[in-house]
C-alpha positions in Angstrom: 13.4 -3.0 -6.3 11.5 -6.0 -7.0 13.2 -7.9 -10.4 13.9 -11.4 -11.9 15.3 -12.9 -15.3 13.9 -15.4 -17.5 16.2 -17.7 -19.3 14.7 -18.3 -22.6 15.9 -20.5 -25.7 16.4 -18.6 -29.1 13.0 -19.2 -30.2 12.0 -17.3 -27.0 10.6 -20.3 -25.5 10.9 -20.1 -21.2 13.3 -22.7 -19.3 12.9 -24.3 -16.2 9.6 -24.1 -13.5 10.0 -20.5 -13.1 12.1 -17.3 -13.3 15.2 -16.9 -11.2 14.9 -14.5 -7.9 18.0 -14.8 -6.4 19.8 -12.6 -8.7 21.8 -9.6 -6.8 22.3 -7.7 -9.7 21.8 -6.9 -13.2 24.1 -4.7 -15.3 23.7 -3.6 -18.8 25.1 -1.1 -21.3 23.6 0.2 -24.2 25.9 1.6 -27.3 25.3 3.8 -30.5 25.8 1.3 -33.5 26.9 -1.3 -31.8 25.9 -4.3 -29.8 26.1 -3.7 -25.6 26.6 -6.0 -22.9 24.8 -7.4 -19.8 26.0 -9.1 -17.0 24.1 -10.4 -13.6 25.0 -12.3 -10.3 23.5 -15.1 -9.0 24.3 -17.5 -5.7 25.6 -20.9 -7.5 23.6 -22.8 -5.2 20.8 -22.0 -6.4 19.1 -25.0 -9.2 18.1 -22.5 -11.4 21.6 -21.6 -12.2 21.7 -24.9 -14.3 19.4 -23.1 -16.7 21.6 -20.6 -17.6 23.7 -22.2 -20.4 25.4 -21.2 -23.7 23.5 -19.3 -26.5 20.5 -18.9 -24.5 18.7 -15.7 -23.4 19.1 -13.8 -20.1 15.6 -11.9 -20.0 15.4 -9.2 -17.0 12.3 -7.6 -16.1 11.2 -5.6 -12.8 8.5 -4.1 -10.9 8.1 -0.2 -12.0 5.1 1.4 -10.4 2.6 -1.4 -10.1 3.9 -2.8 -14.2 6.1 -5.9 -15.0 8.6 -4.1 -17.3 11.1 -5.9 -19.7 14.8 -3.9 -18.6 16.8 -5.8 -21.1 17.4 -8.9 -22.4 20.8 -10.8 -23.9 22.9 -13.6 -25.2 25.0 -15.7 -23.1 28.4 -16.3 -23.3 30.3 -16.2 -20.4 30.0 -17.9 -17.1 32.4 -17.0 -14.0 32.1 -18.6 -11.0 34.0 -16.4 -8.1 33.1 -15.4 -4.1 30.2 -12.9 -2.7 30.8 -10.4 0.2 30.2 -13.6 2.6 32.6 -16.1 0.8 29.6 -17.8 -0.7 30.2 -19.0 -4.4 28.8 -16.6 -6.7 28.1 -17.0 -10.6 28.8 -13.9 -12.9 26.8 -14.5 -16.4 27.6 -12.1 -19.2 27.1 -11.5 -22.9 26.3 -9.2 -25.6 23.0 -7.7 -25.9 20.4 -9.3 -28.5 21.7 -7.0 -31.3 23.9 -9.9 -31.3 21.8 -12.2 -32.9 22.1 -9.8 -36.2 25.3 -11.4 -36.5 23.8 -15.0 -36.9 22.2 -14.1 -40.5 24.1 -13.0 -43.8 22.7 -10.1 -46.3 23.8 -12.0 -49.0 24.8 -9.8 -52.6 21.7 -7.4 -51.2 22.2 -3.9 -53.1 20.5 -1.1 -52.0 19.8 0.9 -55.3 20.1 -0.3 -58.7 22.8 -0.5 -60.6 23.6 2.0 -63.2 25.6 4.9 -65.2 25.2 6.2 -62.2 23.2 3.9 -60.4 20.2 5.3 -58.4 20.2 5.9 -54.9 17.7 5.0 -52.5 16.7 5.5 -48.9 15.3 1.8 -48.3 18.4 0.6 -46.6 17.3 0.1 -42.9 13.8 -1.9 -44.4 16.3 -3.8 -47.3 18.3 -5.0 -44.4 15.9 -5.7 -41.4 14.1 -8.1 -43.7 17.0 -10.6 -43.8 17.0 -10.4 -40.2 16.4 -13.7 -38.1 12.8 -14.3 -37.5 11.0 -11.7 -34.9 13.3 -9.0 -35.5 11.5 -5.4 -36.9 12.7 -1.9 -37.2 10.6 0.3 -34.6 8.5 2.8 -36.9 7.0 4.5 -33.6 8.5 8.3 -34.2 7.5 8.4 -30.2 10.4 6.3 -29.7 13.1 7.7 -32.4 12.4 5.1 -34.9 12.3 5.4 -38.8 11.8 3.0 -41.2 14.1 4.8 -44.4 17.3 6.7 -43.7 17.6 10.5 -44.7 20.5 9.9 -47.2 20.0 8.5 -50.3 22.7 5.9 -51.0 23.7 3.1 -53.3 25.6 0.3 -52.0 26.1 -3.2 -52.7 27.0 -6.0 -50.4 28.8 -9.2 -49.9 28.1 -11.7 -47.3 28.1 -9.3 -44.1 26.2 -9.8 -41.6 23.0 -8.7 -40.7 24.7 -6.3 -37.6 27.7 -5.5 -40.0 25.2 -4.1 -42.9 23.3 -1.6 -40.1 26.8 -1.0 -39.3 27.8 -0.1 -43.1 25.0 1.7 -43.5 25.5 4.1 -40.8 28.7 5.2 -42.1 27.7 5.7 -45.5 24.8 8.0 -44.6 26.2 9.4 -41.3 23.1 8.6 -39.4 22.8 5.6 -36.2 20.9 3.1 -34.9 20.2 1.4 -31.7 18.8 -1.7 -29.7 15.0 -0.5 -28.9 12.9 -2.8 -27.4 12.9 -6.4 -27.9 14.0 -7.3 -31.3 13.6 -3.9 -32.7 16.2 -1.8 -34.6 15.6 1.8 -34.1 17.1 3.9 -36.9 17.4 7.4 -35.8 18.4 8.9 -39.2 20.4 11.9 -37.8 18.4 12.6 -34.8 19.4 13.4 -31.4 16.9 13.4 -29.3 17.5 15.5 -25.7 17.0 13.3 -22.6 15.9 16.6 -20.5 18.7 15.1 -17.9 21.1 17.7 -16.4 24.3 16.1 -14.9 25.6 18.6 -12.2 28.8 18.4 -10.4 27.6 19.4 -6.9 24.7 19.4 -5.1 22.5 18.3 -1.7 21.9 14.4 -2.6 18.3 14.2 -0.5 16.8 17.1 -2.2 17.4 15.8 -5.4 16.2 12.2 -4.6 12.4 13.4 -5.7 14.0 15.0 -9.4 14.7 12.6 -12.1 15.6 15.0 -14.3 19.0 15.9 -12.3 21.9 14.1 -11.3 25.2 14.1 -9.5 28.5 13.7 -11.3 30.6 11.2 -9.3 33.7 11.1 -11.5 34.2 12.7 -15.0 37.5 11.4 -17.1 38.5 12.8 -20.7 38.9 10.0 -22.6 40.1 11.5 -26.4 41.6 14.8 -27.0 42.1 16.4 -30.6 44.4 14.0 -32.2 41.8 12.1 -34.5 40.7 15.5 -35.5 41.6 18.7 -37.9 41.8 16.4 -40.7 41.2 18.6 -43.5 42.2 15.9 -46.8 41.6 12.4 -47.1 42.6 10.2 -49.8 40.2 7.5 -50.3 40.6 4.3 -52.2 37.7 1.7 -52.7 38.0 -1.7 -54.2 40.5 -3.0 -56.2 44.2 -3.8 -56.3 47.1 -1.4 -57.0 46.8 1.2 -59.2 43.2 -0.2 -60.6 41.4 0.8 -57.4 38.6 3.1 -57.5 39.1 6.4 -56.6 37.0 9.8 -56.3 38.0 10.1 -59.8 34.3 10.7 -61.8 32.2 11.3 -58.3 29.6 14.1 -58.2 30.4 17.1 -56.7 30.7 16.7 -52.6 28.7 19.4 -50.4 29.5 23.1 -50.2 32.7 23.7 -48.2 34.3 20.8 -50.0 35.6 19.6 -53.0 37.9 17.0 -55.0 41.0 17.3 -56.3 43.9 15.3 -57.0 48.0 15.2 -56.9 50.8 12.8 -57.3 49.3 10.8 -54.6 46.1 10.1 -55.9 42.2 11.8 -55.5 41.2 13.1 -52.5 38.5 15.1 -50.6 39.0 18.5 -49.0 37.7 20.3 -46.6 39.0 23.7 -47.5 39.0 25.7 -44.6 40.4 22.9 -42.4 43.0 22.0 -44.5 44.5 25.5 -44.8 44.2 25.9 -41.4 46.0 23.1 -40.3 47.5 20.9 -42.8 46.7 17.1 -42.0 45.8 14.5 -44.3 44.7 10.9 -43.7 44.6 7.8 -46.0 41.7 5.2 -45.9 41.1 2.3 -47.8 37.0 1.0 -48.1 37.6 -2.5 -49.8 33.4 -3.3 -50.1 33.2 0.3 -52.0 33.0 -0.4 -55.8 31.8 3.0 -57.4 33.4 6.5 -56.8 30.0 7.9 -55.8 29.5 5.4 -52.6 33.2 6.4 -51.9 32.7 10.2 -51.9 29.9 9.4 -49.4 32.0 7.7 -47.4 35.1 9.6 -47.4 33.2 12.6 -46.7 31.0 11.1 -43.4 34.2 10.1 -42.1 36.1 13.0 -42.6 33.0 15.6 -41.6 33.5 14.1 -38.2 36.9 14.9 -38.0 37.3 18.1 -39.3 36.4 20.0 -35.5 37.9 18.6 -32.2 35.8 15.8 -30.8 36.6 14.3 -27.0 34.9 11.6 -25.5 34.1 11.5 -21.7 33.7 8.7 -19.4 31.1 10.2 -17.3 30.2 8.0 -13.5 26.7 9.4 -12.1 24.2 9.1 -9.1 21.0 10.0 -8.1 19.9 9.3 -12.3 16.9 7.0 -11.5 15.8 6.4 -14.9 17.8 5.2 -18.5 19.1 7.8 -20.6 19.1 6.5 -24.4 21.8 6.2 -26.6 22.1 9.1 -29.4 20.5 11.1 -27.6 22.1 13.7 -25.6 22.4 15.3 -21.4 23.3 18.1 -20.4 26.4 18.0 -18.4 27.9 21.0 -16.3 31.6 20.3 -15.0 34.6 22.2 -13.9 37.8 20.9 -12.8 40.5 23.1 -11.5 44.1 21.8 -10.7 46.5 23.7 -9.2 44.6 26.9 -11.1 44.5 25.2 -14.4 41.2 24.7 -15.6 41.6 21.3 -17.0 37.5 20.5 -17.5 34.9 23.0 -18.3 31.8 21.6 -19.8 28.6 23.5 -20.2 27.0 21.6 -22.7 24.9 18.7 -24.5 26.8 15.8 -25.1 26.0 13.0 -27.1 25.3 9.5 -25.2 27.4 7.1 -27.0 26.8 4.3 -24.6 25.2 4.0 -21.3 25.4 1.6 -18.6 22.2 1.3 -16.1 22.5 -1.0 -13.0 19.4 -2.9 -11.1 19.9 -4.3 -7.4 18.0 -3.5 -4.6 18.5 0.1 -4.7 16.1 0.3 -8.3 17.3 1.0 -11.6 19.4 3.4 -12.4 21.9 4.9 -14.7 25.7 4.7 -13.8 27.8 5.2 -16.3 27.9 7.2 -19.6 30.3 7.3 -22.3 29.6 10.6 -24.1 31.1 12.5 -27.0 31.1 16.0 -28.2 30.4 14.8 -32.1 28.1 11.6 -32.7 30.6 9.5 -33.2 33.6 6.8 -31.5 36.8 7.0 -30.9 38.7 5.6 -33.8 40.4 3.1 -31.2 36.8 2.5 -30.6 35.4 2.0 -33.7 37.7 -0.8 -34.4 35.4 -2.5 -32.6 32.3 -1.4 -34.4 30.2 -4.2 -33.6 30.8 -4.4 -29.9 33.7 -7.2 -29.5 31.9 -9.6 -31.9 34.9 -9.9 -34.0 33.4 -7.4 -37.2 36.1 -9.0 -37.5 35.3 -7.8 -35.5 36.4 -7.3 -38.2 34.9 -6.7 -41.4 33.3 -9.2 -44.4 36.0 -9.6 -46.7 34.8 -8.4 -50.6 36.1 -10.0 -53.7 38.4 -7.6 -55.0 38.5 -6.4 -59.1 40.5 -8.9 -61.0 40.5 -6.9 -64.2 39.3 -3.8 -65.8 35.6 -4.9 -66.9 34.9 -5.8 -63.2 35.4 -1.6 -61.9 34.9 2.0 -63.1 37.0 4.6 -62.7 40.2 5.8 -64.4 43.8 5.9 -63.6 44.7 8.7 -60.8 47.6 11.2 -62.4 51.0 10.2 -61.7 50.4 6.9 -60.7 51.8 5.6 -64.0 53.6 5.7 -67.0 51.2 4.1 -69.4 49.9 5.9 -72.9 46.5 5.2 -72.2 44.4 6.1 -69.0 41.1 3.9 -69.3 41.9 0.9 -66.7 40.6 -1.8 -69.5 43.6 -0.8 -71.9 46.7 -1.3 -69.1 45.2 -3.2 -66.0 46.3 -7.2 -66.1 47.3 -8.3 -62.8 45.5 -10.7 -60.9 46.0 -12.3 -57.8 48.6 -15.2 -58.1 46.3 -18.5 -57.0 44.9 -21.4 -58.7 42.9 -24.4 -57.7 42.5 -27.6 -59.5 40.3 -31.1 -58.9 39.8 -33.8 -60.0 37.2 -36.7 -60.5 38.8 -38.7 -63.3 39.7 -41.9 -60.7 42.6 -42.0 -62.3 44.6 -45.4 -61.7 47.6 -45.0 -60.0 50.0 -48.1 -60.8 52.0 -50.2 -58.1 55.3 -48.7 -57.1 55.6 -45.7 -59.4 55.9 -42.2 -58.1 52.7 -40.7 -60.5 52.1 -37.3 -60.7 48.2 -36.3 -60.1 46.4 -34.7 -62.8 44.0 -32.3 -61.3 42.1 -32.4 -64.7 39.3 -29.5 -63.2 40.0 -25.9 -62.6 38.0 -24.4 -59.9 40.0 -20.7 -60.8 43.2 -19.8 -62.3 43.0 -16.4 -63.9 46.4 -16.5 -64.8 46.4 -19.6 -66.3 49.4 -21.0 -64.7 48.4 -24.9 -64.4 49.0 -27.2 -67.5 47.1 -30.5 -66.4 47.7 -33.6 -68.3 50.0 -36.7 -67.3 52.8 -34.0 -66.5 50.5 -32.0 -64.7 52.7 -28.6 -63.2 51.9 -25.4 -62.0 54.6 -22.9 -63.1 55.4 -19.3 -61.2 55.0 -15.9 -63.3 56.0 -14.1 -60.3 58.7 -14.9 -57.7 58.1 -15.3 -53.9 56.2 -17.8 -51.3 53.6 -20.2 -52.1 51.4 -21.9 -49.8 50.3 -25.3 -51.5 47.7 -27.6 -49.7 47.1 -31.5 -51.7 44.3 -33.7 -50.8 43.4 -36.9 -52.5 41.5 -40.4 -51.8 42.2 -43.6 -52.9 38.8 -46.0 -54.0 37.8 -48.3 -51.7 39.7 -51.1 -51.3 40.8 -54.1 -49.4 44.0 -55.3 -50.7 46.1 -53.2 -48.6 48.7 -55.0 -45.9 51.3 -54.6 -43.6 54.4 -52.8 -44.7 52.1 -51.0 -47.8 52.1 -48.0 -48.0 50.4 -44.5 -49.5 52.6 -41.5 -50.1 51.7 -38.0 -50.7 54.7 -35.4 -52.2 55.6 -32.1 -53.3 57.8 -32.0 -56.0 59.9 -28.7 -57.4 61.5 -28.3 -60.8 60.8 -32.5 -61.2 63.0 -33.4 -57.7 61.2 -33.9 -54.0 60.5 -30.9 -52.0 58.3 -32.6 -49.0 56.4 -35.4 -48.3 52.6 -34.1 -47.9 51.9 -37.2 -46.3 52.5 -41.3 -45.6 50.0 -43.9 -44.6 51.3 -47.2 -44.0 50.1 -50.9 -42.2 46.1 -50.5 -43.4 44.6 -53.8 -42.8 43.3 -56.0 -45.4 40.3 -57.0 -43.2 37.9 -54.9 -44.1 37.1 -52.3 -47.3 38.8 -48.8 -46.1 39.5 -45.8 -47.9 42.8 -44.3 -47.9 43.1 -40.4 -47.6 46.6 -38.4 -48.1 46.6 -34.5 -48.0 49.0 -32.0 -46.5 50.2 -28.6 -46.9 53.6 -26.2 -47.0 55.0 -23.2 -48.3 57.7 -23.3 -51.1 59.7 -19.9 -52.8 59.8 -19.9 -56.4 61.2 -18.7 -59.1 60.2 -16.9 -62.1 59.8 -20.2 -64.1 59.8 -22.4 -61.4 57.6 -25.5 -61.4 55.5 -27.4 -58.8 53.4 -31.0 -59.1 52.2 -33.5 -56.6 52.8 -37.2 -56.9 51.6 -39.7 -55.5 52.8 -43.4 -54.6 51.4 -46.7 -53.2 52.6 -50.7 -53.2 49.6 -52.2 -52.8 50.5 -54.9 -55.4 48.1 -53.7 -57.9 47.2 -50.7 -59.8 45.0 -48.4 -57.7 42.4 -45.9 -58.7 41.4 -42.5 -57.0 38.1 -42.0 -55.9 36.5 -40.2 -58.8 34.9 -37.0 -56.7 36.2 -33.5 -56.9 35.3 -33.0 -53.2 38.1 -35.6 -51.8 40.7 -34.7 -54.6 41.8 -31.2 -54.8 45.2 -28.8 -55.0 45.5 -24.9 -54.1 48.5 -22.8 -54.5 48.7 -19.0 -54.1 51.2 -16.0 -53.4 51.7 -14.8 -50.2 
């Protein structure tokens, strides 16, 4: 089959005199709520293999019927130079599919809802999202091709600085529905659809009289990938935002769906499924840090746990003979039976959902090779930890500012989690993370040969008031253990510096020397330079304990700091 891939910068503009035709193969996979992958191979000889640089797009398109037809497109990342069957050098250029590009744009503070006792719920999520997209991206409304421009699931939730990919991603879980990469820069949201690809995968059969039916395929190889452990969970406690005790809990949620309900003991609120947990027992414990009301938590704990209440497996599924692409969250139809030794160890006579699928162009055409499917719409845990396809969701996940006190949460105190008369969180909650930061733009003078200690006059934060500034300027420790401290400052411009002088940053403990921050010395007088002194290290205190940072220089003469926040700064906090 006749194909060829256009490298393209990100505003879509074309590289180079033409597209590049030497390409042996193109390889891509497509996956449920996540980003996929490409990959093709090219001879490094050839001078179009220049164009192909960092950040720029890989577009494929081939020859179907009589129609140029775009196959897929993505971001490139990775460029591996190896051998071909003939020793020749070979290029191997990789990525992630464009869904990537969702990560390069924040949602900001976007809530979807309002806010309110109880905030309202709304199903505007996928269009509340796509609109902070980068430019050219859409959600596909076409029903033809599984798209939908609201999700099913009414839902309130409020973000913090995820990205664009990492609030689809969010939403998904809280509703229980998916998306996918459609074509282009479209989103499809499929709500809770699965739509049947009208593929049956078969274990055996005559390979030239099924050449002529796209609609069948052969089963090459068929590996379980998860068994049951994941699964039978019939409690889980969930925790949202907040630290310690003061996190919210299902404590005040509405009432879940029929065949579950809330409840609580010594070890805080949880949701049940009834009939699960009596049959087997199992409880898990997750934590959902961006959840800050106990009705987005119930809709969270209870997707995650209606997925794991049955046995789910996942498959690794090779095929031939599929000449066409299957999509993901959909579903085929696979028949398989493995017998070893008179144990049946495979019997599948069933739709499975198509979690990911991997479709190959060369000479040969295009066709599917690979599937990863599941018996529930959903990853692997193991898998989900990388929920938005090896970008790092960090990959982990945006961090969320957590409660610092009880006017920033709702939600009352689980049973048994304390000893306190009251039980509203504003009467007993105080704690706070154990930080401050100071600056200061004062350019205050610090004399010749005198160890002076800086007075960061400006707090950035310090919610437990721990800094006294002023000429004896100190941070003192409410709480024993380590403290990372980092120091930056900058003398004025100046020219009176020589050799031997010197500029000296320390940390000083309970008034005596910890560690020198930092030393300059030999600046020359021959021109106007600034000096900058900064440095960082970790110190245990005390309950009491006291830290301040001094500065020294022996200039000759009285010198002042550069009177801007941005160059004169201190942080400490608890680890």
């Amino acid at each position: 089959m006749k194909f060829f891939i256009d490298i393209e910068s990100s505003a879509g503009i074309k590289q180079g005199g033409g597209p590049i035709v030497s390409a042996s193969s193109w390889e891509s996979a497509a996956r449920l709520d996540q980003a996929g992958t490409f990959s093709f191979a090219m001879p490094a000889s050839d001078p179009k293999a220049a164009l192909a640089t960092a950040k720029r797009v890989a577009r494929c398109r081939g020859l179907i019927t009589t129609a140029v037809t775009d196959i897929r497109a993505g971001i490139i990342d990775k460029i591996a130079v190896g051998l071909d069957s003939e020793g020749k050098a070979e290029l191997t250029i990789s990525g992630d599919d464009l869904l990537r590009e969702l990560t390069y744009k924040n949602v900001g503070s976007l809530t979807i809802g309002t806010s309110g006792t109880p905030p309202t719920e709304v199903t505007t999520g996928p269009a509340n999202i796509i609109a902070l997209a980068p430019a050219g991206w859409s959600l596909e409304a076409d029903h033809n091709k599984d798209g939908h421009t609201a999700s099913l699931k009414a839902i309130f939730h409020q973000f913090e600085g995820e990205t664009v990919l990492e609030a689809f991603v969010k939403l998904a879980e809280l509703t229980g529905e998916h998306f996918r990469l459609g074509d282009g820069r479209k989103v499809v949201w499929l709500q809770d659809h699965q739509t049947a690809s009208g593929v049956r995968s078969i274990q055996g059969g005559d390979p030239l009289s099924l050449e002529a039916n796209n609609d069948i395929c052969l089963i090459l190889d068929l590996q379980e990938e998860q068994d049951s452990y994941e699964c039978y969970i019939g409690h889980v406690y969930a925790w949202g935002a907040g630290e310690g005790a003061a996190r919210i809990t299902l404590n005040g949620a509405a009432a879940p769906p029929a065949g579950y309900l809330i409840s609580h003991d010594s070890k805080g609120y949880y949701l049940e499924h009834t009939a699960t947990w009596t049959a087997y027992g199992i409880e898990s414990y997750q934590s959902w840090k961006d959840v800050k009301d106990p009705d987005s938590l119930r809709e969270m704990a209870y997707e995650w746990l209606r997925r794991r209440i049955t046995a789910g497996k996942t498959y690794r599924m090779s095929v031939t003979q599929l000449n066409k692409t299957v999509s993901v969250g959909g579903t085929i139809y696979v028949v398989y039976k493995r017998v070893v030794d008179g144990y049946v160890e495979v019997d599948i006579h069933s739709n499975l959902v198509v979690l990911e699928a991997t479709t190959r162009l060369d000479e040969n055409g295009l066709r599917t090779v690979d599937m990863k499917l599941g018996t529930i719409d959903r990853w692997p845990d193991s898998d989900s930890l990388q929920m938005v396809g090896g970008l790092g969701m960090g990959t982990a996940f945006a961090s969320h500012a957590q409660p610092l006190n009880g006017a920033d949460i709702t939600g009352t105190i689980p049973p048994g989690t304390h000893n306190h008369p009251h039980t509203d969180i504003t009467d007993w909650y105080t704690a706070a993370p154990i930080l401050a930061r100071y600056s200061t733009d004062a350019g205050q003078s610090i004399p010749d040969s005198a160890v002076t200690i800086v007075n960061f006059e400006d707090v950035t934060y310090d919610q437990n008031s721990l800094v006294t500034v002023g000429a004896g300027w100190k941070f003192t420790a409410a709480t024993a253990g380590y403290y990372v401290v980092e120091a930056m400052v900058l003398f004025a411009a100046t020219n009176t510096w020589a050799d031997t002088e010197c500029g000296e940053l320390a940390l000083f403990k309970n008034g005596g020397w910890f560690c020198m921050l930092d030393r300059k010395d030999n600046y020359s007088s021959a021109s106007i330079v600034y000096m900058a002194l900064g440095g960082g290290d970790l110190v245990y205190l005390a309950v009491g304990d006291m830290l301040d940072v001094r500065i020294y220089q022996n200039s000759g003469a009285a010198l002042a700091l550069y009177n801007n926040t941005v160059y004169n700064h201190v942080a400490i906090w608890k680890v």
